[in-house]
C-alpha positions in Angstrom: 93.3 107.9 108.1 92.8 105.8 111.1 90.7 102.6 110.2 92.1 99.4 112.4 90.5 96.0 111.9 90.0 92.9 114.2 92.2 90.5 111.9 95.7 90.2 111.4 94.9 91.8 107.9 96.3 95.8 107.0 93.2 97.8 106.5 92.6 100.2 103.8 93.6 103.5 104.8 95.7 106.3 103.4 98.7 105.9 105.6 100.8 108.9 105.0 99.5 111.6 107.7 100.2 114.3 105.4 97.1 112.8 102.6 94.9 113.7 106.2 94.0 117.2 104.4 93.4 116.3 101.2 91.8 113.0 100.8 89.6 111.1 102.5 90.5 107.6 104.0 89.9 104.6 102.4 87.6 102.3 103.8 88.1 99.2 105.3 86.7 96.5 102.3 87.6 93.2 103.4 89.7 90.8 105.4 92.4 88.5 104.1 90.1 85.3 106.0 90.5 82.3 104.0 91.8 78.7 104.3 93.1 76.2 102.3 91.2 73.7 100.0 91.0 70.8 101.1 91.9 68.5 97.9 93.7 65.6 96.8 95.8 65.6 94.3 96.0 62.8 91.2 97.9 63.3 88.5 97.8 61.4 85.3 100.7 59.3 83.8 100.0 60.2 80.4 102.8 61.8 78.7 102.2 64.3 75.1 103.9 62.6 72.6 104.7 64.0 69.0 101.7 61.5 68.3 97.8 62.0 69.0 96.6 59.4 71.9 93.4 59.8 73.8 91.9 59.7 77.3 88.6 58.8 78.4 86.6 57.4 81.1 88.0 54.2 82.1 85.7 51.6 83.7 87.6 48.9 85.3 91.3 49.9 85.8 94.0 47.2 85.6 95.6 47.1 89.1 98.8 46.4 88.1 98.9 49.6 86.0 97.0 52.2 88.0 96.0 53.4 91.4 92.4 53.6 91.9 91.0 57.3 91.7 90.6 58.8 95.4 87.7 61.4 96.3 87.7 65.0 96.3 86.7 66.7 99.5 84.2 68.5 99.0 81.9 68.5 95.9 84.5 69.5 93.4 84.4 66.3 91.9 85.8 62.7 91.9 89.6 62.8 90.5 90.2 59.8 88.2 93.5 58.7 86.6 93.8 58.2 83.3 96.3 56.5 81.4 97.8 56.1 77.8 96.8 53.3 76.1 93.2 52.4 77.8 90.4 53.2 75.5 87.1 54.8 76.5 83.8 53.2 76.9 81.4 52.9 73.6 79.1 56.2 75.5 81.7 58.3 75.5 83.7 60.0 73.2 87.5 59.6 73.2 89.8 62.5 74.4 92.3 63.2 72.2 94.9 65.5 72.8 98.3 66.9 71.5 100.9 69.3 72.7 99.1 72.1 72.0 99.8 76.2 71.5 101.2 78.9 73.7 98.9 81.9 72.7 96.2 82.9 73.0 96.6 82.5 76.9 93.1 80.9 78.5 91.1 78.7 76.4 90.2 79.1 72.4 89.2 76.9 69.7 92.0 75.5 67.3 92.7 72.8 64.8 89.1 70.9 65.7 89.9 70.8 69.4 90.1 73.3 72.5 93.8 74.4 73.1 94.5 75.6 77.0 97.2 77.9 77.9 98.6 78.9 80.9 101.4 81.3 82.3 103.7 80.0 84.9 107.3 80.7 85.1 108.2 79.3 88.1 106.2 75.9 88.0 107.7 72.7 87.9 105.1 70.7 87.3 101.2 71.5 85.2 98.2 69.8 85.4 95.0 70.1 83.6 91.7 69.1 85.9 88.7 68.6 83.3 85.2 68.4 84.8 83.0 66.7 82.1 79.3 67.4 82.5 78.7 64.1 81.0 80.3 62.0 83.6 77.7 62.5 86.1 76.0 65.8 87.3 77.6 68.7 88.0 78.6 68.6 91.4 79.6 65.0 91.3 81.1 64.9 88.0 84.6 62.9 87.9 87.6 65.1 87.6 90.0 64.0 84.8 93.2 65.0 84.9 96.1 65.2 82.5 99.8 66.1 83.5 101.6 68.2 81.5 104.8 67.4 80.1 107.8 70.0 80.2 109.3 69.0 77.1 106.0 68.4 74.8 103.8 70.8 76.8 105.4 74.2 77.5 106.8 77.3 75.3 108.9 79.5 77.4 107.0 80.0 80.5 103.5 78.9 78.8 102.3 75.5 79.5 99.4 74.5 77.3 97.9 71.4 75.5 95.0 71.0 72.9 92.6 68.5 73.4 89.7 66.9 71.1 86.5 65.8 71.7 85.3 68.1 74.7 82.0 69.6 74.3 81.8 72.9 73.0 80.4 74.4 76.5 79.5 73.1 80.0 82.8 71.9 80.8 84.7 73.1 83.8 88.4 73.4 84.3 91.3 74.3 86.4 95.0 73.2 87.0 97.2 71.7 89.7 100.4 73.8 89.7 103.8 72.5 91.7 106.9 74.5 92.1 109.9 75.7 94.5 108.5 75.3 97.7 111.0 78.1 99.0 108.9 80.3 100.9 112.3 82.8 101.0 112.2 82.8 97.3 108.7 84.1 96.9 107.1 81.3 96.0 103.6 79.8 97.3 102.9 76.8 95.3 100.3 73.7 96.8 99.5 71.4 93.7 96.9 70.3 96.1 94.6 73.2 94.9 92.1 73.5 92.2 93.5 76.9 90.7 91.4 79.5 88.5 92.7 79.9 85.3 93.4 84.0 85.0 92.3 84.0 81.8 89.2 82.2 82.2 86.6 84.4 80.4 83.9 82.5 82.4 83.5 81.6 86.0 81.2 78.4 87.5 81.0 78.3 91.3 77.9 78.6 93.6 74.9 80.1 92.2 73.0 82.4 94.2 74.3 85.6 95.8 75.2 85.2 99.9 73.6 81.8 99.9 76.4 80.7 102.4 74.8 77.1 102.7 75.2 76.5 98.7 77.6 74.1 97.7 80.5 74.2 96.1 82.2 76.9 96.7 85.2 75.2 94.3 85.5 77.6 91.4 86.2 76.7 87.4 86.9 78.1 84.1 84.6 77.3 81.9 83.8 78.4 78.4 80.8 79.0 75.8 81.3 78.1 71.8 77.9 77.0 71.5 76.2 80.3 71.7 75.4 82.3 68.8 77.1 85.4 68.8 75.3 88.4 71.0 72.6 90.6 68.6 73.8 94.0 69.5 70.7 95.0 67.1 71.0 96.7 63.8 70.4 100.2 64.9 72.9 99.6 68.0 75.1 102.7 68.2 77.6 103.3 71.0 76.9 107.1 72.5 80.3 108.1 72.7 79.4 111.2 74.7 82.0 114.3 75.3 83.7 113.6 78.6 82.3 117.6 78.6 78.8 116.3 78.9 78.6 113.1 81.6 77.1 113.2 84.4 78.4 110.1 86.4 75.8 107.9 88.4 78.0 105.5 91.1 76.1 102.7 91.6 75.9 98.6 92.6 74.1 96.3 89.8 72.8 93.9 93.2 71.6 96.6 95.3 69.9 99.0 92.8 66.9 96.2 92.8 67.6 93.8 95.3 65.0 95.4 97.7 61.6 93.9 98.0 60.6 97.6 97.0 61.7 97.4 93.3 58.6 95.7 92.4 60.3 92.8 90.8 60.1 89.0 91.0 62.5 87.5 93.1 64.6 86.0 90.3 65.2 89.2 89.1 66.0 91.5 91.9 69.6 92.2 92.4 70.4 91.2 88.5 71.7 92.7 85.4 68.1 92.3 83.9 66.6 94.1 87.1 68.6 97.2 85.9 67.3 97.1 82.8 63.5 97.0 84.6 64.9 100.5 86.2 65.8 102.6 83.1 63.4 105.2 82.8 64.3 105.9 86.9 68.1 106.8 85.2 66.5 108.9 82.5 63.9 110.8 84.4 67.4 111.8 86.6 68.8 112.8 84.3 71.9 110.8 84.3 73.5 109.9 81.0 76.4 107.6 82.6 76.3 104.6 85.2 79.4 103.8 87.1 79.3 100.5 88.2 80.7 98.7 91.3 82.6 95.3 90.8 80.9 93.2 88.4 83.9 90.9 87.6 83.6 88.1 89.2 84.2 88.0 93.1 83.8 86.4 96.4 80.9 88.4 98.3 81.0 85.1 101.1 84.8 85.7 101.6 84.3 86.7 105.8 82.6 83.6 106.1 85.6 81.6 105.3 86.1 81.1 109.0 84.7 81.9 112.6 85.3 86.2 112.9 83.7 89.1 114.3 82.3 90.3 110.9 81.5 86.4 109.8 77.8 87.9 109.8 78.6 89.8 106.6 78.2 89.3 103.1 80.7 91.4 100.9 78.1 93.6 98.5 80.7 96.4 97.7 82.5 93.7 95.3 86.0 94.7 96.1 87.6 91.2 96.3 88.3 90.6 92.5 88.8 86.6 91.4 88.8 86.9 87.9 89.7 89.8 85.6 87.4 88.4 82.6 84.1 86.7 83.3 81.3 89.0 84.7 79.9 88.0 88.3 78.1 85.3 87.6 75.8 85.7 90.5 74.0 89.0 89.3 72.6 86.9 87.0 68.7 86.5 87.3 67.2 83.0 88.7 70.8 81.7 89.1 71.5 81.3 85.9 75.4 81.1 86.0 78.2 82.4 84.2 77.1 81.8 80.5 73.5 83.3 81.6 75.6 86.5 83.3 77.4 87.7 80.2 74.6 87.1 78.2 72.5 89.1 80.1 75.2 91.5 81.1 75.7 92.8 77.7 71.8 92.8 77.3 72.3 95.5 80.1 74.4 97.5 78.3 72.7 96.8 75.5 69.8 98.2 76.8 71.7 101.2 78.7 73.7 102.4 75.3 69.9 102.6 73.5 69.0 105.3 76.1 71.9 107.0 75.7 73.9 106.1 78.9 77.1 104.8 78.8 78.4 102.3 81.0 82.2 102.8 82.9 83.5 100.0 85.1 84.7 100.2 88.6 87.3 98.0 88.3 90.1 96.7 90.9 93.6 95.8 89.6 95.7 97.0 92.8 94.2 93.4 94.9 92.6 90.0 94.4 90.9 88.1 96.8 93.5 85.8 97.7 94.4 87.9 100.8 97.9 88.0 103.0 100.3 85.9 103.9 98.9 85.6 108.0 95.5 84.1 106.2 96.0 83.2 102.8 92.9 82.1 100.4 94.4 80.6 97.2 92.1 80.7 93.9 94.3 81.4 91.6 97.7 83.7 90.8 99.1 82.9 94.7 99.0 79.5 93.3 100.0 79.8 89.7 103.5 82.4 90.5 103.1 84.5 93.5 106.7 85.6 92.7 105.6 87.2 89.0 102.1 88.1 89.9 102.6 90.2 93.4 104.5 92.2 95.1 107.0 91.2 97.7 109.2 92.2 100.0 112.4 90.4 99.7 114.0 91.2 102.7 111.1 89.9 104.7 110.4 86.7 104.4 109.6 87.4 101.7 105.7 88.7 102.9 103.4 90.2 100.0 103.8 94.0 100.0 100.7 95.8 101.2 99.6 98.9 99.4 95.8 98.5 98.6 94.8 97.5 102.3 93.1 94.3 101.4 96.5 91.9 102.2 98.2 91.9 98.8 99.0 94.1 95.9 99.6 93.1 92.1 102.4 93.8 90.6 100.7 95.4 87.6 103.9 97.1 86.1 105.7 93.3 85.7 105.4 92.7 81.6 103.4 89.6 82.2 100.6 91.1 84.7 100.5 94.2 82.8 99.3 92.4 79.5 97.2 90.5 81.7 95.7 94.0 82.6 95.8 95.4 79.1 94.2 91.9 77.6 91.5 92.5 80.2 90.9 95.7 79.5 90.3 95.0 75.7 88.3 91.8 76.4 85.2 94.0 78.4 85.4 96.7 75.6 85.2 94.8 72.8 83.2 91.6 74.2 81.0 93.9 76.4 80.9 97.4 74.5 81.8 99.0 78.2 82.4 102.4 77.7 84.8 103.3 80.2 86.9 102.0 83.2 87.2 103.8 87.0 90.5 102.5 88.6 90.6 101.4 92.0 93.5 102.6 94.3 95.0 103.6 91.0 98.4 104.6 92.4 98.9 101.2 93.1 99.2 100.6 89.0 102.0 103.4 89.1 104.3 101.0 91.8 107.8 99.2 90.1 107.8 95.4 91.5 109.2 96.7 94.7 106.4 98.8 95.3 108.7 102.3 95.0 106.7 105.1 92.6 107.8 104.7 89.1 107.5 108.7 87.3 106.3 106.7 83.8 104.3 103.5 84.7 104.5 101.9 81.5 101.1 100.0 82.2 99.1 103.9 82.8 101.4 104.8 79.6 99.8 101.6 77.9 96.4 102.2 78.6 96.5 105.9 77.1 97.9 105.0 74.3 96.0 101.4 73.5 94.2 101.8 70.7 91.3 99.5 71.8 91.1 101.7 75.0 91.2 105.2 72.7 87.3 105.7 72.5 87.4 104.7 76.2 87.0 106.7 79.4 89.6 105.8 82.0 89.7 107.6 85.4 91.8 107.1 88.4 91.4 106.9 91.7 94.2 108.9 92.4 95.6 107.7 96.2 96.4 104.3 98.0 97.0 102.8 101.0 100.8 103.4 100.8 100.3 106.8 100.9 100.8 107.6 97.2 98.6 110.8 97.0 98.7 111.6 93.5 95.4 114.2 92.7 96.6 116.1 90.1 99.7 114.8 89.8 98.8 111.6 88.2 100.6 110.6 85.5 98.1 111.2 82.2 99.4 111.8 79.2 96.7 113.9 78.9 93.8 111.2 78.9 93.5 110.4 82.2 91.2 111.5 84.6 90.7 111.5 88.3 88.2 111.4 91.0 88.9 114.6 92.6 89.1 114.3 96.2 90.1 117.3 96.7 86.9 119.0 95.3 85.0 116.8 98.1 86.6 118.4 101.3 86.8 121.3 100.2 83.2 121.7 99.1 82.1 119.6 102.4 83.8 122.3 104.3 82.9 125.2 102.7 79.1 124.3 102.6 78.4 123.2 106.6 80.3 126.5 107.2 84.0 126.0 108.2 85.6 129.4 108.0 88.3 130.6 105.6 87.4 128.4 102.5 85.9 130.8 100.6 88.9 131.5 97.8 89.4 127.3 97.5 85.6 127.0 96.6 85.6 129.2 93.9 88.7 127.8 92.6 86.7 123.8 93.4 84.0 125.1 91.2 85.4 127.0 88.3 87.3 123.6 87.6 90.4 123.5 89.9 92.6 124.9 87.5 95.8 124.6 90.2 95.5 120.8 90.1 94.6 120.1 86.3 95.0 123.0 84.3 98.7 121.6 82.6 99.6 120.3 79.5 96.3 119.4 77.4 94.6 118.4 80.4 90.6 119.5 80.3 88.5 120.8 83.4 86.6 117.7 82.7 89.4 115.6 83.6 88.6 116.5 87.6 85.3 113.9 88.4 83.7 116.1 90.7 82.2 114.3 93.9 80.8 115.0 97.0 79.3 111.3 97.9 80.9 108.0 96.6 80.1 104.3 97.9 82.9 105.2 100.3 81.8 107.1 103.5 78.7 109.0 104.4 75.9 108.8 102.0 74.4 112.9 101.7 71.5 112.2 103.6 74.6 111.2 106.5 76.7 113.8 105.7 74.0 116.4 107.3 73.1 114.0 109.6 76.1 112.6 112.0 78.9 114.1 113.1 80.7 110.8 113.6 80.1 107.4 112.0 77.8 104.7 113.3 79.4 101.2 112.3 78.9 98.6 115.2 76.8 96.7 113.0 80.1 95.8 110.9 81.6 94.2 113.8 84.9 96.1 114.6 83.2 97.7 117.7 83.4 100.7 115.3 87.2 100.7 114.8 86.5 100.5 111.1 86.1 103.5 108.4 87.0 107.2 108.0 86.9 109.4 111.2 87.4 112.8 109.0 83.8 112.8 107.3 83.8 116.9 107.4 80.2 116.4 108.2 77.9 118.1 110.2 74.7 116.5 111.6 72.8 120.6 111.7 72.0 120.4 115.1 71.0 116.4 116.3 72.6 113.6 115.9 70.9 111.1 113.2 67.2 110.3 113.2 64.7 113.3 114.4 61.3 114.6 114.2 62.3 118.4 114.6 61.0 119.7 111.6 63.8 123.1 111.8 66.3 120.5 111.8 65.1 118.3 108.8 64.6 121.6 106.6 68.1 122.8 107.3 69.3 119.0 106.4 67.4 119.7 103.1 68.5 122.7 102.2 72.3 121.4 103.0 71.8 118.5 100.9 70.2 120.8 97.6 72.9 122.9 98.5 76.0 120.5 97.8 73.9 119.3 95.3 73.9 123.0 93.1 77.2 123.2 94.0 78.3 120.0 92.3 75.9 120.7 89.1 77.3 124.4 88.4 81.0 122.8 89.1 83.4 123.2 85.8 84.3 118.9 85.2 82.6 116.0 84.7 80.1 115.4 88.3 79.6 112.4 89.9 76.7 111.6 92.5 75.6 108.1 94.5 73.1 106.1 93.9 70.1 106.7 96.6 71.1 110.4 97.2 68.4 112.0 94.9 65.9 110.5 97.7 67.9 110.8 100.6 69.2 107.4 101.1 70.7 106.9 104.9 72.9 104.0 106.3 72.1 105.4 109.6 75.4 106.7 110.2 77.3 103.6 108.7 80.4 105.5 106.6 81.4 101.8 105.6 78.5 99.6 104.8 80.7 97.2 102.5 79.1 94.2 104.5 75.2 94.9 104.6 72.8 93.1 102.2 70.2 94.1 103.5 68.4 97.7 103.6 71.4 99.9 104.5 72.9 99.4 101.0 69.7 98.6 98.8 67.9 101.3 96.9 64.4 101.8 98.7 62.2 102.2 96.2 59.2 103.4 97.9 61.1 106.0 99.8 61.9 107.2 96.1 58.1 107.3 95.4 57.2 109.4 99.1 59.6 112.2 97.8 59.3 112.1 94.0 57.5 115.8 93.9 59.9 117.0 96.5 63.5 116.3 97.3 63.7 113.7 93.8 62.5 116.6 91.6 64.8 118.9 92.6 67.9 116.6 91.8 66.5 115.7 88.8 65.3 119.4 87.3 69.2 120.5 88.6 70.7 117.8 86.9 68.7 118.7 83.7 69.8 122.8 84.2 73.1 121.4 83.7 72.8 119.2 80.5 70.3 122.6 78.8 73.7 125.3 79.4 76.7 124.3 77.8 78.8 127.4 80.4 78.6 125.1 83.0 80.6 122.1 81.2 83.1 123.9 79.1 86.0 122.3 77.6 88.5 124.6 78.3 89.5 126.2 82.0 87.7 129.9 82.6 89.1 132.8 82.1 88.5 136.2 83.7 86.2 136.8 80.9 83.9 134.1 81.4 83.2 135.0 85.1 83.1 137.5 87.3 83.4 137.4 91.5 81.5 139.8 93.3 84.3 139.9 95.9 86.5 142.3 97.8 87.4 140.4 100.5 89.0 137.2 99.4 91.3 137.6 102.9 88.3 137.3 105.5 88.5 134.2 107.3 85.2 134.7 108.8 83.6 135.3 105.3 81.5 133.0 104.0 79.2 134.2 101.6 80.5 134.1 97.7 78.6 135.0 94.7 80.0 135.4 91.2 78.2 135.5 87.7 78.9 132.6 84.7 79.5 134.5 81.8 77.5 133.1 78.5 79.1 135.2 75.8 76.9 133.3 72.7 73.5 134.8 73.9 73.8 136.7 77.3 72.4 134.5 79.2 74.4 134.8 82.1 73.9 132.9 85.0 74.6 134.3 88.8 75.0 132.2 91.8 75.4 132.8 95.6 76.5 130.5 98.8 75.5 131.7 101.7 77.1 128.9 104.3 76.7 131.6 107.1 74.1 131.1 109.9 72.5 134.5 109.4 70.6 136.2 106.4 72.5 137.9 103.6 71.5 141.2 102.1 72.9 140.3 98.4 73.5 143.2 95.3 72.1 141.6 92.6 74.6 142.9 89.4 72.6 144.5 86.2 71.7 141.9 84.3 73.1 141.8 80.7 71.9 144.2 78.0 68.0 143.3 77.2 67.9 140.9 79.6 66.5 140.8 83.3 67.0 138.0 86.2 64.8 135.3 86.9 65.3 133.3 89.8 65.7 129.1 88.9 66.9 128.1 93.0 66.5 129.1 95.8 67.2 126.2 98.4 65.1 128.0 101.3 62.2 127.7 99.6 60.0 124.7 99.7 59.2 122.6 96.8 58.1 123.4 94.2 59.5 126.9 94.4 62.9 125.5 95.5 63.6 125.1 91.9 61.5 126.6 88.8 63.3 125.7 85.9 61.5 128.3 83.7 62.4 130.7 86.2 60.8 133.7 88.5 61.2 137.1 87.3 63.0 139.2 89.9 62.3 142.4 90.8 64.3 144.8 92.4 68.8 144.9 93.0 68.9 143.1 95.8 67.7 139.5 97.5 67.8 138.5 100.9 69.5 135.1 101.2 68.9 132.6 104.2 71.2 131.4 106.3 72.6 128.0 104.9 71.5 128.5 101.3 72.2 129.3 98.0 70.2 130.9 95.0 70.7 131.3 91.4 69.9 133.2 88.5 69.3 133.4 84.9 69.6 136.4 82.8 66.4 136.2 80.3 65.0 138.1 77.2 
């Protein structure tokens, strides 16, 4: 859909008019702002020879033999030359190195030293930038430097060195990377950058989340062979729960407790350890899976880069990936930094897997953060081989392709990238014990270098059948900005599964009453057996969602007609324009109390709907209170209030609108019909419908047949703006009705999970409802 920025940047949207029906936009996540870094670059004359020599601080520099070092802008350090032949000062240890292995790619420990690898195949020229915490603090530290050499240094297109005597953690590193400078070739390279290595599993830069005035803003590598390994605990147990059973919780690690309201200290809000604090909120829910926005490392200051109109922002959503390994090291409490982060990361999970909720990534391998080519930002891969690691087009220029709406797209299906992927992939499931991945703009992954559709992507194919990734649960986002709309039509091999957009419109629609829906509801909630019902694919491979961090919250949804997003700064250009919402009479904020109960009983009603729904359901953090953006369908800038959890709001309507969620949520995990395995079939429910063909009808009800003990369960939608006078079937054989819902009644009779006998065949159902019933002894 239509979502047009105020840079020279492509938004995300779904381009292709004809997705218009069937999947909401993308929103707009970020520009491509950046600039260069300003560095100078020093290389070091030492050359690898089949002999061990040594570098080290030197003190006074022989003028006939060197150039004196030259300052870094910035704080990244003070570059200093080092030569063969010049010994070190008696307070420091010598450096020695030696050519040096090609694998594993990233840094590792080997033969008493620390062996770095990198992958560039078009590079002419490596070097290694070493920031030792020892030689001065860390923001001033000097910067050694060692050039690479071809012959000694590099295996294939791997360029890598060992080197003794570095400490076993604290130090930072990066690499100065020359090559082609042939823009028409592809290439991008400026050995005047700092460049992130890709496989750094750790990630040093600034220290405190959106603190724009905290310097440097340089990013490392760094590493951690100190630590002891993690203690996962003796009674640790993964939950490995039936993909049959989840029910998905989409939420952001920062904004969950960043709020003042949380009740936590200020070191902790906003952090992995602030989850933890929240817990028992996640288990009184009812939840039993958390889906978690970006938490590899990215670059939430990236619109502050230069002067803009959304310069004002701080990127929360986390959709601007830098580093495929190392956890985001700002979400770790009282700045502790990367080594702190994945520390207390896994004490998260930890913590989450002992309550018995699994833990799936959001994770984004279609972008980086290193934007276009009108505004390029190098960090890392446009700096290392733009050629290998993106997509171009080569008969323009040749620009980077465009397919994820954030400037470039990786070229995830090129053998190298891919393993990249695949290597990442198996680094947060074994190092983290994550439990599951959710794939951003997945149809991007299923793109050939050009960017044309490939029928096999061999990296999807890989990550079915990796057995690292078997126990996990993967699950596409099924579209892109290209217009590759691929909702159940992405290529599975029976393991995948896919956020069903779909199931959202279709439910939106039917429930704020457009007419003629009725027949594509049913087929939404018994499981959409047209879209996934092929091969061995499972109802719970559709991930069922009304609300996602994208768009309208569900407070919004029966709130606006028509987003509210000024405050982002695009004079409200930006985001979706077809929300299929309906604001139920006023637009946003009101005191009419007839309004604000029909908003109530909209939102309880989408809510049922998505809890009796055949697949695996997915809601958004904040909607089991009610959250509201105020109209805002793309809040990916706000740190403040529109995205945080407001925890006293929770508190106000715990007994009312929370419970309600909650006990629903429950009903669900206590009757096994509603989460079967297999797709229904005409024995296991019945439609209480004659008139599939009116338009104008919009009133279903149908009975869940529970064919172990009889009790059935029967459910009616009334999305009509007048009362319905419903036939209630017989009950099974010694068993009568009792009602559980009915969303027109006020809490606590809204929902009584024990259940109301019912008397009499019939029950009069309000407009803009729904009920349900369960047949009892």
């Amino acid at each position: 859909m239509d979502s047009i920025g105020t840079n020279r940047t492509p938004l995300r949207s779904v381009a292709a008019s004809a997705t218009r029906s069937s999947a909401l936009p993308r929103p707009h996540r970020h520009p491509a702002l950046g600039n260069r870094l300003a560095a100078t670059k020093l290389g070091i004359a030492a050359r690898c020879g089949g002999s061990r020599g040594y570098f080290g601080k030197v003190q006074r520099f022989d003028a006939a033999r060197s150039t004196a070092a030259r300052a870094q802008s910035g704080k990244a350090g003070r570059s200093v030359i080092r030569e063969m032949g010049h010994t070190s000062s008696d307070s420091e240890m010598p450096l020695n190195y030696s050519s040096g292995k090609a694998f594993p790619l990233g840094v590792s420990q080997a033969d008493g030293g620390l062996n770095f690898a990198i992958f560039s195949q078009n590079a002419s020229s490596v070097t290694l930038c070493l920031k030792l915490p020892e030689r001065g603090t860390q923001d001033d530290a000097e910067i050694v430097e060692f050039a690479l050499d071809r012959q000694k240094n590099k295996t294939g297109d791997i360029w890598h060195v060992s080197v003794e005597g570095l400490p076993a953690s604290g130090v930072l590193y990066g690499y100065r990377i020359n090559g082609p400078q042939g823009w028409q070739q592809g290439h991008r390279f400026d050995d005047s950058v700092i460049l992130l290595d890709p496989y750094a599993k750790l990630v040093s830069g600034r220290k405190y989340f959106g603190v724009d005035k905290e310097e440097p803003s340089q990013l490392f590598g760094t590493y951690d062979f100190d630590s002891s390994p993690f203690d996962w605990g003796d009674d640790y147990r993964l939950p490995n729960l039936p993909e049959s059973d989840l029910v998905i919780y989409e939420m952001n690690v920062r904004a969950f407790t960043a709020d003042e309201s949380s009740g936590l200290g200020p070191a902790v809000r906003g952090s992995y350890l602030g989850l933890i604090d929240k817990i028992p909120h996640l288990l009184e829910l009812g939840v039993n899976a958390v889906e978690l926005l970006p938490v590899f490392e990215f670059d939430e200051l990236e619109f502050k880069r230069f002067p803009n109109p959304r310069d004002h922002m701080v990127n929360t959503w986390g959709y601007s990936t830098i580093n495929f390994f190392a956890p985001m090291s700002r979400y770790a409490s009282a700045g502790g930094g990367p080594v702190a982060a994945s520390k207390e990361l896994k004490q998260m999970v930890k913590a989450l897997h002992n309550a018995g909720i699994e833990v799936i990534l959001d994770v984004v391998y279609n972008h980086t953060n290193e934007a276009d080519d009108a505004n390029p930002y190098m960090t890392s891969f446009r700096g290392i081989d733009n050629k290998v690691y993106y997509m171009l087009d080569l008969n323009n220029n040749p620009q980077l392709l465009n397919f994820s709406g954030c400037g470039n797209t990786l070229n995830c299906n090129h053998p190298v990238v891919k393993e990249l992927v695949l290597d990442s992939l198996r680094h947060w499931v074994k190092e983290y014990h994550i439990d599951g991945f959710r794939f951003d703009l997945a149809s991007v992954l299923c793109r050939g270098p050009d960017g044309s559709p490939l029928d096999a992507p061999p990296l999807i194919k890989e990550i079915a059948k990796d057995s690292v990734l078997s126990r996990c649960k993967i699950i596409a986002e099924p579209w892109d900005c290209g217009g590759l709309y691929l909702v159940g039509r992405f290529p599975n091999w029976d393991r995948w599964a896919e956020w069903n957009g779909q199931y959202r419109d279709d439910i939106r629609r039917f429930i704020k009453g457009d007419p003629g829906l009725k027949g594509v509801f049913a087929t939404r909630v018994s499981g959409s057996a047209d879209l996934y019902q092929v091969n061995n694919r499972k109802p719970y491979h559709s991930v069922n969602f009304i609300i996602a961090h994208d768009g309208f919250t569900l407070c919004d949804l029966v709130s606006y007609n028509s987003k509210h997003n000024d405050a982002n700064g695009e004079c409200g250009r930006d985001g979706c324009n077809d929300n299929y919402s309906w604001n139920c009479g006023v637009e946003g904020e009101t005191n009419d109390l007839i309004v604000r109960r029909l908003r109530s009983r909209q939102m309880k009603n989408f809510h049922v709907a998505l809890m009796i729904s055949q697949g695996t359901p997915m809601m958004l953090m904040g909607d089991e209170y009610g959250h509201t953006r105020y109209g805002n369908n793309n809040s990916y800038g706000h740190d403040t209030h529109i995205n945080n959890f407001q925890w006293g709001q929770l508190e106000e309507r715990k007994d009312g609108h929370f419970r309600f969620f909650s006990e629903m949520i429950k009903f669900r995990h206590n009757h096994p019909m509603l989460r079967r395995d297999r797709f229904l079939s005409k024995n296991d429910v019945t439609w209480h419908e004659d008139c599939w063909e009116n338009q104008e009808s919009k009133f279903l009800a149908f009975t869940i047949h529970d064919h172990n003990s009889g009790g059935d369960i029967y459910l009616a939608f009334n999305a009509h703006e007048y009362f319905v006078d419903a036939v209630i079937p017989p009950p099974p054989q010694h068993k009568s009705w009792s009602r559980v819902v009915d969303t027109n009644l006020e809490s606590p009779n809204d929902i009584v999970p024990e259940g109301v006998p019912l008397t009499g065949s019939g029950y009069r159902i309000a407009p803009y409802s729904c009920i349900l019933l369960k047949a009892k002894p």
